[in-house]
TITIKOL-817194 format. One record per residue (C-alpha): residue number from 1; chain; x, z, y. Coordinates in nm, 3 decimals. Layout:
- resi_chain_px_pz_py
- NUM_A_X_Z_Y .
...
This chain:
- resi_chain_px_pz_py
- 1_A_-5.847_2.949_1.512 .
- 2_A_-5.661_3.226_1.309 .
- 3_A_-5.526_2.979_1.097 .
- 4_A_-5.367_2.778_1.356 .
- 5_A_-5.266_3.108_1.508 .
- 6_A_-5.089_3.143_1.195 .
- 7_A_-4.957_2.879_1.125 .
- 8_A_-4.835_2.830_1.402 .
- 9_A_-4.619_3.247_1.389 .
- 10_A_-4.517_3.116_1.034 .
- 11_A_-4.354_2.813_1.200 .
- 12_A_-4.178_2.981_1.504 .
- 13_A_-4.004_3.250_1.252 .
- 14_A_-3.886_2.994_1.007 .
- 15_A_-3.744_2.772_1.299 .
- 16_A_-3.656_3.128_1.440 .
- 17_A_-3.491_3.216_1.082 .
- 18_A_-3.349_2.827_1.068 .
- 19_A_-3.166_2.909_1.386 .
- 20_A_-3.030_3.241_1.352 .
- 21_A_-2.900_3.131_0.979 .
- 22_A_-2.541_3.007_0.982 .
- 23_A_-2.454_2.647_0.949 .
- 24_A_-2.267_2.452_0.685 .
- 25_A_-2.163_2.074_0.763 .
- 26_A_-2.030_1.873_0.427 .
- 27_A_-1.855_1.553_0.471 .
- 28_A_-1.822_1.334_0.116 .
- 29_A_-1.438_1.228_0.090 .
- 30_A_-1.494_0.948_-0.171 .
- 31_A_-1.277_0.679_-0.288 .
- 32_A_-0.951_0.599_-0.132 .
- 33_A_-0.786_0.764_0.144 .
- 34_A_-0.798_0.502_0.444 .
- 35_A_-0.840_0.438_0.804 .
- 36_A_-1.213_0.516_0.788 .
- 37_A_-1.222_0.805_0.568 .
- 38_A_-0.977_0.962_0.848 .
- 39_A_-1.155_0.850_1.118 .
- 40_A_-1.511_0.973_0.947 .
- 41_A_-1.312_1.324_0.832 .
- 42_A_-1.216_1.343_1.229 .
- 43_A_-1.596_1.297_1.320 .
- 44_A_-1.727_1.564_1.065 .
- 45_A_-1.476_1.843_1.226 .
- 46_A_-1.603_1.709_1.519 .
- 47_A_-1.956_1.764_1.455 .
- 48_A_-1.892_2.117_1.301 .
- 49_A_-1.712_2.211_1.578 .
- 50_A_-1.954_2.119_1.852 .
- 51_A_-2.266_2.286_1.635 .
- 52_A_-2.029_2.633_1.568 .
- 53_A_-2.084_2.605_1.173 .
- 54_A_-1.935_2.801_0.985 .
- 55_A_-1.746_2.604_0.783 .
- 56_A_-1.711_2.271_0.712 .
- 57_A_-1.693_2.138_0.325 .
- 58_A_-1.529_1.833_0.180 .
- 59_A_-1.682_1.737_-0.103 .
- 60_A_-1.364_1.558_-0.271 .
- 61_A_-1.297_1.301_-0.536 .
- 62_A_-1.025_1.027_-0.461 .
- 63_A_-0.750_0.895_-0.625 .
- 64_A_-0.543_0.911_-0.332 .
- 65_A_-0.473_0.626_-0.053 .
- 66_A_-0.302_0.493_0.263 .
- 67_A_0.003_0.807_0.325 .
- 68_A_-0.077_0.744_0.706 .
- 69_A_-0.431_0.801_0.639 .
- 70_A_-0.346_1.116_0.458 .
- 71_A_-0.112_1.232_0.755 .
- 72_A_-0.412_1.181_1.017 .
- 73_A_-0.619_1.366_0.765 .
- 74_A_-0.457_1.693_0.716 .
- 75_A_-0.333_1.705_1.099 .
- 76_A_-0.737_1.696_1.157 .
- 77_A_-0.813_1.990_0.941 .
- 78_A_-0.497_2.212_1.077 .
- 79_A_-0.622_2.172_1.386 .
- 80_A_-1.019_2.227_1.309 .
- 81_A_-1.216_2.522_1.467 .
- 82_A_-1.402_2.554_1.230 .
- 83_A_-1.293_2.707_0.848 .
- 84_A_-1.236_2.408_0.618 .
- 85_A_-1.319_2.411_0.248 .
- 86_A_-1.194_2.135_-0.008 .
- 87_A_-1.394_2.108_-0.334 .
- 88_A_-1.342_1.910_-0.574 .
- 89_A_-1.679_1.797_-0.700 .
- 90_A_-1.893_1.682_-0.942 .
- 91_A_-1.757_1.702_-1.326 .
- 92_A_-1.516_1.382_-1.352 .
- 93_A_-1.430_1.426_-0.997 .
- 94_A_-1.027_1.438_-0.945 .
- 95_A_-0.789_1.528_-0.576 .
- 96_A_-0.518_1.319_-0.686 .
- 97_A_-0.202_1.187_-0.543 .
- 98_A_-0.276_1.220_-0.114 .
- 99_A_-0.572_1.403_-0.208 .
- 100_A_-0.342_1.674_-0.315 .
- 101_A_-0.193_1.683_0.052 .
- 102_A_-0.560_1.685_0.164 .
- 103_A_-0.685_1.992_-0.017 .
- 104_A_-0.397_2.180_0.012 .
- 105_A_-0.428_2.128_0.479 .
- 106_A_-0.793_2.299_0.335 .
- 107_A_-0.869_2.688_0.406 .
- 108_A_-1.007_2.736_0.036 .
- 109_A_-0.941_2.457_-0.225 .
- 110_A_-1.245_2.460_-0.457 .
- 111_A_-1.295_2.310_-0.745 .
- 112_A_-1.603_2.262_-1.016 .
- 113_A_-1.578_2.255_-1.385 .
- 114_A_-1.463_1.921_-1.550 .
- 115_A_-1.274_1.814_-1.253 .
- 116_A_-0.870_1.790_-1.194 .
- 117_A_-0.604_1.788_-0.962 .
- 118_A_-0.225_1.673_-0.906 .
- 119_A_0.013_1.350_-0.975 .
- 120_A_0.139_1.324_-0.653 .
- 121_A_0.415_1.166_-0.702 .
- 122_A_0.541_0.872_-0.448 .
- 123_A_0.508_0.521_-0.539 .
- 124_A_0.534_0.151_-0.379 .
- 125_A_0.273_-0.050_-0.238 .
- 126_A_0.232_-0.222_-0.558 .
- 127_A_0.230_0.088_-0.779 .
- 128_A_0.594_0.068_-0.909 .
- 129_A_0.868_0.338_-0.882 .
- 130_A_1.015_0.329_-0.556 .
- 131_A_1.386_0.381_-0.687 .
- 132_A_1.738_0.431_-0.580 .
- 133_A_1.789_0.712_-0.233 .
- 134_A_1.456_0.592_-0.060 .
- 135_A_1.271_0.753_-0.361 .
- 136_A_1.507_1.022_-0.302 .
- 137_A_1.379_1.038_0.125 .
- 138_A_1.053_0.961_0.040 .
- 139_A_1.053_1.270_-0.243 .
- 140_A_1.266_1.519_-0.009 .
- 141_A_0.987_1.450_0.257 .
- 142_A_0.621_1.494_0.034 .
- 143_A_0.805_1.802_-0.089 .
- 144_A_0.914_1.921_0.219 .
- 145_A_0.533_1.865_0.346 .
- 146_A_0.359_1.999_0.054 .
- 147_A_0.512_2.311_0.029 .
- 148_A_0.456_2.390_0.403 .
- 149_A_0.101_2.309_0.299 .
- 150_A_0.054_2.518_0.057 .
- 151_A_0.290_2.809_0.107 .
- 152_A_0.087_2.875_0.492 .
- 153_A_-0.238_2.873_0.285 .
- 154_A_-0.097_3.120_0.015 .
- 155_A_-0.132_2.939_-0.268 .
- 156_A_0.142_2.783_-0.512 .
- 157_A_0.395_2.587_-0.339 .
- 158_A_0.631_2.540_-0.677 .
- 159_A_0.354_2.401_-0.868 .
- 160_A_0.253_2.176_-0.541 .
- 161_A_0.644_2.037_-0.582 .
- 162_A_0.621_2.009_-0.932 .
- 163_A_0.306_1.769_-0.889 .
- 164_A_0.487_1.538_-0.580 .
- 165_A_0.814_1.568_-0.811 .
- 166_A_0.680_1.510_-1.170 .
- 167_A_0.317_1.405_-1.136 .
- 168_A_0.223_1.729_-1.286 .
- 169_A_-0.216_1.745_-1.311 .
- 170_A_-0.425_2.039_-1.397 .
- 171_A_-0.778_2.087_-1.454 .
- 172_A_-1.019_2.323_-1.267 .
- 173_A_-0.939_2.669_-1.471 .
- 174_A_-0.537_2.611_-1.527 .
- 175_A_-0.543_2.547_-1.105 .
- 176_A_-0.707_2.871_-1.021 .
- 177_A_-0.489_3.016_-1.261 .
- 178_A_-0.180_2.860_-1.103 .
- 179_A_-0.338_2.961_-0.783 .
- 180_A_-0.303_2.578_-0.682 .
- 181_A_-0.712_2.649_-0.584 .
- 182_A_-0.902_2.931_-0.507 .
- 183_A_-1.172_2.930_-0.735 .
- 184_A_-1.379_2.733_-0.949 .
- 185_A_-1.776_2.690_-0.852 .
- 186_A_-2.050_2.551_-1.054 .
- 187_A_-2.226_2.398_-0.759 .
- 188_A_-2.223_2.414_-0.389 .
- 189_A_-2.484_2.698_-0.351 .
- 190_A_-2.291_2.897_-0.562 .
- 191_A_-1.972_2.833_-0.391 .
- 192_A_-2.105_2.934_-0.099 .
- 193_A_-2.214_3.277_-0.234 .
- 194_A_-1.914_3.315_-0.378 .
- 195_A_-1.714_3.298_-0.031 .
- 196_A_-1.965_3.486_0.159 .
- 197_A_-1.789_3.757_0.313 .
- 198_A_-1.414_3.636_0.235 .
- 199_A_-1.198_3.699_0.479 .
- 200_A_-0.924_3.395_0.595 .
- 201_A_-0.591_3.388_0.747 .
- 202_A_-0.573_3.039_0.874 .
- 203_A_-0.272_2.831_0.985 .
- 204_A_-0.266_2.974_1.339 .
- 205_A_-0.270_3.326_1.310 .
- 206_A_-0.624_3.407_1.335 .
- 207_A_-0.817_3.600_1.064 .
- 208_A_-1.174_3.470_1.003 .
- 209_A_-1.452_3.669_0.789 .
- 210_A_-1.671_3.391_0.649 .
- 211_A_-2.072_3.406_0.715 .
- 212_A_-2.231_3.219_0.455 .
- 213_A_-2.506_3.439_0.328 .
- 214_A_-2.817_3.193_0.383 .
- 215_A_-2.643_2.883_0.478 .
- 216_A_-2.816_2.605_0.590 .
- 217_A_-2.639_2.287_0.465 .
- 218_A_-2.656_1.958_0.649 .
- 219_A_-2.468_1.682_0.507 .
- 220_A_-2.258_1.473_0.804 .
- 221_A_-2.279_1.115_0.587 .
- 222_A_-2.047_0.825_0.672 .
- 223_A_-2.227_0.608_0.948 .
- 224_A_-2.241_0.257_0.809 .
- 225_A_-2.019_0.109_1.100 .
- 226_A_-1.752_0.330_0.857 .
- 227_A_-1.914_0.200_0.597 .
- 228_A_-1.844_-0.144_0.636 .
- 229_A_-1.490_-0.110_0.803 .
- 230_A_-1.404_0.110_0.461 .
- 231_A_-1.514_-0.196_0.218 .
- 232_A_-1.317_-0.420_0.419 .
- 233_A_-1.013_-0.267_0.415 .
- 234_A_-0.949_-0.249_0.142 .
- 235_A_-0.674_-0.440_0.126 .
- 236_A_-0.801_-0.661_-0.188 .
- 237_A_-1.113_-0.781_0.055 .
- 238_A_-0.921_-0.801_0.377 .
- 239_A_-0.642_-1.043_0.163 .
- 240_A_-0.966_-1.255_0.087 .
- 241_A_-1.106_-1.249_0.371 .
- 242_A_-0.775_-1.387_0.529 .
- 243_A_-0.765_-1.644_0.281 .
- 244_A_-1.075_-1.805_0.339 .
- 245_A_-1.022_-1.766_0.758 .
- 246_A_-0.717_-2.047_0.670 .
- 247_A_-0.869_-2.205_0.457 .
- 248_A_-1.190_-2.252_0.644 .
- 249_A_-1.040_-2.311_0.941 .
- 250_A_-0.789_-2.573_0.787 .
- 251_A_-1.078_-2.757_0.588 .
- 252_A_-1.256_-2.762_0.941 .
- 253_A_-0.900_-2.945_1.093 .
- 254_A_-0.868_-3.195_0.808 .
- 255_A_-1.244_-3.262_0.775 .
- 256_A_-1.363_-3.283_1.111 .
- 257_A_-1.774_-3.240_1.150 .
- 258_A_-1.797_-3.098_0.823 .
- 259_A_-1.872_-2.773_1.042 .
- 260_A_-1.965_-2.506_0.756 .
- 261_A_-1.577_-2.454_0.661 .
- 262_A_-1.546_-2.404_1.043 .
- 263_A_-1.800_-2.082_1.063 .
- 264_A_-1.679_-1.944_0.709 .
- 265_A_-1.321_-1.961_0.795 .
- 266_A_-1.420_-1.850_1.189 .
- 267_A_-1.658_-1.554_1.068 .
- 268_A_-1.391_-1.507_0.782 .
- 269_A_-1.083_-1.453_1.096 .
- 270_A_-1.261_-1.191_1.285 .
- 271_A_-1.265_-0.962_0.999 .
- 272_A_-0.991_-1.029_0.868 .
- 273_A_-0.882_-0.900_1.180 .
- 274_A_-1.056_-0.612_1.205 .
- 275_A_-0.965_-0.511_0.850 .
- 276_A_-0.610_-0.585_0.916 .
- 277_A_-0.546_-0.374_1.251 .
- 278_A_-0.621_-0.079_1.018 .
- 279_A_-0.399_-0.177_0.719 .
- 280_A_-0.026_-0.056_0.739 .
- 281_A_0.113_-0.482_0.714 .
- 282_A_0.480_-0.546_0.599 .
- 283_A_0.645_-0.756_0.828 .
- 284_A_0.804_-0.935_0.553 .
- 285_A_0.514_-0.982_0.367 .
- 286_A_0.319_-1.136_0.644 .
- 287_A_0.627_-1.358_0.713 .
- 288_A_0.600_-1.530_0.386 .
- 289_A_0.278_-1.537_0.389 .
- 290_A_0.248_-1.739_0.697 .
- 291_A_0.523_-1.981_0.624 .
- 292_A_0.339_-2.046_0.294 .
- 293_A_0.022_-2.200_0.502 .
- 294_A_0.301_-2.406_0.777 .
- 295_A_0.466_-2.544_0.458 .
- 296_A_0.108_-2.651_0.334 .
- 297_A_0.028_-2.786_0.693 .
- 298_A_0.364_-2.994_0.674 .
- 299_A_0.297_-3.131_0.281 .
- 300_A_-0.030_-3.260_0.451 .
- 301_A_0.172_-3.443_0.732 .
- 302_A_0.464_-3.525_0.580 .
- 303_A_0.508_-3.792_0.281 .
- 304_A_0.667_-3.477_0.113 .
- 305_A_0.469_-3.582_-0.219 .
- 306_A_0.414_-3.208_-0.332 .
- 307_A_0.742_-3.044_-0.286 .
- 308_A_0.660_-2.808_0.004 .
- 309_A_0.311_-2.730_-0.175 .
- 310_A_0.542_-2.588_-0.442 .
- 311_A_0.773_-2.384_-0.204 .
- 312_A_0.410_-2.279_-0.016 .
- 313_A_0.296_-2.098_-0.348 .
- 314_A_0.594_-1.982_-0.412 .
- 315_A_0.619_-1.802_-0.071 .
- 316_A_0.228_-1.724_-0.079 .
- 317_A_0.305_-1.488_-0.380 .
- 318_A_0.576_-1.314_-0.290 .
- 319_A_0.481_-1.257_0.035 .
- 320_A_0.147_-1.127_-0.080 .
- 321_A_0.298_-0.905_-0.308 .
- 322_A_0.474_-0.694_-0.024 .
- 323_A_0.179_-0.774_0.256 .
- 324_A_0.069_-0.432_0.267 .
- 325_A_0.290_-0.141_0.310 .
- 326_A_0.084_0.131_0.210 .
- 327_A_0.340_0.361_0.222 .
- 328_A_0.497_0.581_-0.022 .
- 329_A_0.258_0.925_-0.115 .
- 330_A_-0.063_0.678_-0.410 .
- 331_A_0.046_0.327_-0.257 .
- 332_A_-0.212_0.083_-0.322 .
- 333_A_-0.109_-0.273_-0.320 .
- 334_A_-0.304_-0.614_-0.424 .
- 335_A_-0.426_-0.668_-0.756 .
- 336_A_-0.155_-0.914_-0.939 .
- 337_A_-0.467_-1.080_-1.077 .
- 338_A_-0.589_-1.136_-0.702 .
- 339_A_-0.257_-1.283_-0.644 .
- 340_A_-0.263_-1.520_-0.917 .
- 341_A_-0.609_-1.630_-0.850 .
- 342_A_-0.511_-1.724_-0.475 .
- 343_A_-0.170_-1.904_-0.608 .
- 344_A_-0.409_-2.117_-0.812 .
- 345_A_-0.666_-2.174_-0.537 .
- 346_A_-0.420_-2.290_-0.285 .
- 347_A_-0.218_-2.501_-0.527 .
- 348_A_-0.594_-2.625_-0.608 .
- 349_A_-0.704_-2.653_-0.286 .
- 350_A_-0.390_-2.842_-0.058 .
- 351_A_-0.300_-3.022_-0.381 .
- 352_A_-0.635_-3.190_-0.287 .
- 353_A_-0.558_-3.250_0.005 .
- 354_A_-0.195_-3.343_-0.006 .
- 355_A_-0.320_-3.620_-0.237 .
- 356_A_-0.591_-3.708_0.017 .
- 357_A_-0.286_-3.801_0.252 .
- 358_A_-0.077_-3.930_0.011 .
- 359_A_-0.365_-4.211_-0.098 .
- 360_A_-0.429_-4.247_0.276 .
- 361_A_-0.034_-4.366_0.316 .
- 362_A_-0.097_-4.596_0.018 .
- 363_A_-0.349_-4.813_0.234 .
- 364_A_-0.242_-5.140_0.373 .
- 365_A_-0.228_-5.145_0.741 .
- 366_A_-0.446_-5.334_0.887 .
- 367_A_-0.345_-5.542_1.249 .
- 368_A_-0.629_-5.457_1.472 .
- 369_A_-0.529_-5.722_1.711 .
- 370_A_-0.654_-6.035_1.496 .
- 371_A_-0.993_-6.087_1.492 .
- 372_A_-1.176_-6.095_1.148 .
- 373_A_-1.298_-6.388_1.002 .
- 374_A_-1.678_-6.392_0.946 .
- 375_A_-1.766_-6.602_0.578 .
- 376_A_-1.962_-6.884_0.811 .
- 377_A_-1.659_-6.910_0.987 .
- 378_A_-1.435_-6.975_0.679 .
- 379_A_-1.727_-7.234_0.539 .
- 380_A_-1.631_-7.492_0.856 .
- 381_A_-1.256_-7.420_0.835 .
- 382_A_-1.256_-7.586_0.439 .
């Protein structure tokens, strides 16, 4: 009986203790910037806000991503409640290119040993230089941004420009002595010691004294709805998964009953759909794209021989090189190699069928309106 009376005390005071100890919510910000690491990033300040932690911590390594993405992303942590804290984490990790924009829209950029920051200069969709006075815009602008970042957080807003302007990247120790971050932290326990007690002027006005002595940390991890929408869009899957939607769907129209191209290519549609509503499409891109497929409809038709399978590739690549406009702060366009593999797959696959038609034309026509002959028949006519 006393031990269950004690046991019982010893679990009330450390729920007690649990409760009264403040609260730390970490969100993981890895990979590419895109429509579901925004909308996950949303959710975690979301989360923090509603359980009054006292901070919330991005754990950080991307290369950068979608510039819209990024936009959606540091609107989210101006606006947050709640303290924000970027860090850069583990050794190896980097905050490159929109993740520069990111951390910097952070209260306290933090990073650990080993790990490195910068090259935010804009680029193209496909990863080329932009060029000529929309390089120029596009510059004037991520400067423009960056330095509001950084300047209203107190840190370095000339090396900030320096990065978007000449792709300038510093490791852990040369940014906290650039003040581009705040400090440098082994681990997250002792980053958290380290800001106990720090005191914040944040974006709005307000000064905030952060609480972290005794943190507990829950981690807010990436539901796997987020999951799966962030593997499809990126925009190498979703261009595959659009390629065998018309492809399925067209082997289902030219081989009628053969039903499995049907529910690839039908399955296939609906997410490509889904992973395409939250890409940033170039209408141009998608143009040629889908005139490629009508001029490999028509080849089928038409006793073309081949011609407007030619003109179909031809369209097919270029329009698949500008299909996603991923705007201009660490583009990411489709892998040439992707491209080249669905040239050859499409040539491969309506050559096939063009030829199909082709020796289908060859055929004698037949007049169904004379009866055949049976071989007893032909016996009695000698």
């Amino acid at each position: 009986m006393v031990v269950a009376t004690i046991a019982l005390l010893s679990g009330g005071l450390t729920n007690a203790a649990a409760e009264s100890s403040p609260l730390v919510v970490t969100a993981d910000l890895e990979g590419e910037i895109d429509a579901a690491t925004s909308a996950y990033v949303s959710q975690a300040v979301g989360r923090a806000q509603s359980e009054h932690a006292a901070a919330l911590v991005v754990l950080m390594n991307t290369p950068g991503g979608f510039s819209t993405s990024m936009d959606e992303i540091v609107t989210t942590l101006l606006n947050s409640r709640v303290p924000t804290i970027a860090y850069v984490t583990p050794a190896g990790a980097r905050a490159d290119s929109a993740g520069l924009f990111v951390a910097q829209a952070t209260d306290v950029v933090a990073m650990a040993p080993g790990t490195n920051i910068g090259s935010a200069h804009p680029i193209a969709a496909s990863g080329a230089n932009i060029g000529g006075e929309l390089e120029q815009k596009v510059v004037n602008d991520a400067v423009a941004r960056i330095r509001e970042l950084a300047s209203s957080h107190g840190r370095n807003a000339d090396w900030c420009e320096q990065a978007v302007r000449q792709s300038v990247n510093v490791n852990a120790e040369q940014a906290v002595g650039l003040h581009v971050a705040d400090l440098q932290a082994n681990d997250l326990p002792a980053l958290l010691a380290a800001l106990d007690g720090r005191q914040l002027a944040r974006p709005h006005g307000e000064t905030v004294t952060l609480d972290l002595a005794g943190a507990t940390v829950q981690n807010d991890p990436m539901p796997l709805p987020l999951q799966f929408l962030q593997l499809i869009s990126d925009p190498n899957v979703a261009y595959v998964l659009l390629l065998l939607a018309i492809f399925g769907l067209l082997g289902e129209v030219t081989m009628p009953g053969a039903i499995l191209p049907g529910v690839v290519g039908g399955i296939s549609a609906v997410l490509a759909l889904v992973a395409l509503s939250s890409l940033p499409i170039d209408i141009a891109g998608a143009l040629l794209v889908l005139l490629a497929f009508v001029l490999f409809v028509i080849d089928i038709k038409a006793p073309t021989h081949g011609v407007l399978t030619v003109g179909g590739i031809l369209s097919l690549v270029l329009g698949s090189a500008f299909l996603f406009d991923t705007g201009p702060v660490g583009g990411i366009g489709l892998s040439p190699w992707l491209i080249v593999a669905a040239a050859l797959a499409s040539a491969g696959f309506f050559g096939f069928l063009v030829g199909k038609a082709v020796g289908a034309r060859r055929r004698p026509a037949y007049d169904m309106s004379v009866p055949a002959v049976r071989p007893a028949e032909r016996e009695e006519m000698r």
